[in-house]
C-alpha positions in Angstrom: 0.0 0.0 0.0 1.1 3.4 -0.7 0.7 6.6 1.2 1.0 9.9 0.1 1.2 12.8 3.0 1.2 16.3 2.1 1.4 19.5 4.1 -0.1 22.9 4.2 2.8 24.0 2.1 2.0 21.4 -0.8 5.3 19.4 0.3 4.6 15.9 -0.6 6.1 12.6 1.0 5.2 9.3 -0.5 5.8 5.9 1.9 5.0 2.3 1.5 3.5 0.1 4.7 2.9 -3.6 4.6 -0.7 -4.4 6.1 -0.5 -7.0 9.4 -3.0 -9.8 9.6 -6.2 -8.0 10.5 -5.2 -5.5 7.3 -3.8 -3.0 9.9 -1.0 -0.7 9.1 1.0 2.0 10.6 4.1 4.5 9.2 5.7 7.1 10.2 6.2 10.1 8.2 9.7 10.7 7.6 10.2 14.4 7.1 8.7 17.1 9.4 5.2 18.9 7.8 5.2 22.1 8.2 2.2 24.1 10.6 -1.2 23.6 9.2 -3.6 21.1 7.6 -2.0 18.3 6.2 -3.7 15.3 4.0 -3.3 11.6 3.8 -3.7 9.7 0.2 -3.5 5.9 1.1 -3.9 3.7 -2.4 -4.0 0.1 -2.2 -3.8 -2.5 -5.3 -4.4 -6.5 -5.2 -3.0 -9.2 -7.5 -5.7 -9.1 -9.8 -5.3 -5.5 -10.5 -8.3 -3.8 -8.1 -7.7 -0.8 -6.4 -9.2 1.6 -4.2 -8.1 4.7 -2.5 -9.0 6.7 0.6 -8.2 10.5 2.2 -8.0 11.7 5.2 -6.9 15.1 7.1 -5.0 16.4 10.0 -3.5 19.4 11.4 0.1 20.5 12.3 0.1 23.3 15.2 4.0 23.1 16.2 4.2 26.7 16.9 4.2 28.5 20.2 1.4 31.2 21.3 3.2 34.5 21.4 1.7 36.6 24.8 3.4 40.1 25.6 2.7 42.2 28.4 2.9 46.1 29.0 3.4 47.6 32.7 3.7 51.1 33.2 7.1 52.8 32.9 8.2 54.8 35.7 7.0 55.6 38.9 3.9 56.1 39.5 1.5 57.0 42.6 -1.4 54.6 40.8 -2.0 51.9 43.4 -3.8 50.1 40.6 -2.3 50.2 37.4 -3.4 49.5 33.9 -1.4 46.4 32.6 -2.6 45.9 29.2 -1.2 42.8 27.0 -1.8 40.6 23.5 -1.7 37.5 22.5 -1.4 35.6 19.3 -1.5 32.2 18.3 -4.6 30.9 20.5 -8.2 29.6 20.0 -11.1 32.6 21.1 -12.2 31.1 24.8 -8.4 30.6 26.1 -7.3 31.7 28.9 -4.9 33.8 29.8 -3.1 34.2 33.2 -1.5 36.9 34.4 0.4 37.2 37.6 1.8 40.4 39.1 4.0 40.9 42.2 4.9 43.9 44.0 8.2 44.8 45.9 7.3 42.6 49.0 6.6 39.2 47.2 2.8 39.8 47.5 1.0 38.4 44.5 -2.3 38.4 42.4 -3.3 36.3 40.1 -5.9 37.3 37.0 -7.6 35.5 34.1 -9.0 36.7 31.2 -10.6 34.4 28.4 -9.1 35.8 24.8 -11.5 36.8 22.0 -11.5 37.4 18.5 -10.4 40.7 17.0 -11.1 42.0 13.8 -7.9 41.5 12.4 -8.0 38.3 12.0 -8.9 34.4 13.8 -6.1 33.7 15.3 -5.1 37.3 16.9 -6.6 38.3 19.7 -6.8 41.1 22.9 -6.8 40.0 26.2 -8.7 42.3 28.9 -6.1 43.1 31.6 -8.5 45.8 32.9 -10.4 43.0 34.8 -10.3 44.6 38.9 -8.2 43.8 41.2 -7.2 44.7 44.8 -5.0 47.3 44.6 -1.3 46.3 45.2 1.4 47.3 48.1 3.9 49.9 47.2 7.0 49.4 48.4 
């Protein structure tokens, strides 16, 4: 039997397996696939000469969320500062965790759940400005 995988990118790789007794079969893909949907071409032939083929899909996501975060600069006499932040790279409904510390090791903890942007799917804001008791200054 013959498979033929190919990535998101069109790279294709083409493998052979060899069916067990029940007809099972499993290969590894040799080369890496690159981030994204992928499909699966599987093409089998018998002595007398029938064939028949099937597909099927998967997905790639090998790359890391990116998350930034923005305190403000300076000093400041704000007990409760705005700390604004983005994130990229993670399904609307995901949560986000941000912990912040002030100069005597006190911390809190918020969570925000991301949402989509305008921009596009896979961007999205994350609302820092949820309340929280105001923090020590040192």
């Amino acid at each position: 039997m013959t498979l033929v995988v190919t990535d998101a990118q069109g790279a294709s790789q083409t493998v052979t397996a060899q069916t067990d007794a029940n007809g099972d079969y499993q290969v590894e893909v040799p080369g890496a696939l690159a981030d994204g949907v992928y499909t699966v071409d599987a093409s089998v032939s018998d002595a007398a000469g029938n064939s028949s083929t099937a597909q099927d899909k998967g997905e790639i996501d090998a790359t890391a969320p990116v998350i930034t975060v923005d305190a403000p600069d300076g000093v400041s006499t704000d007990n409760t500062p705005l700390i604004k932040g983005h994130v990229e790279g993670v399904p609307a409904g995901s949560t986000v965790t941000l912990v912040v510390t002030d100069a005597q090791g006190a911390s809190q903890t918020v969570t925000a759940q991301t949402t989509p942007t305008a921009t596009t799917k896979l961007k999205y804001r994350v609302p820092w400005q949820t309340a929280c008791t105001p923090l020590t200054r040192a």
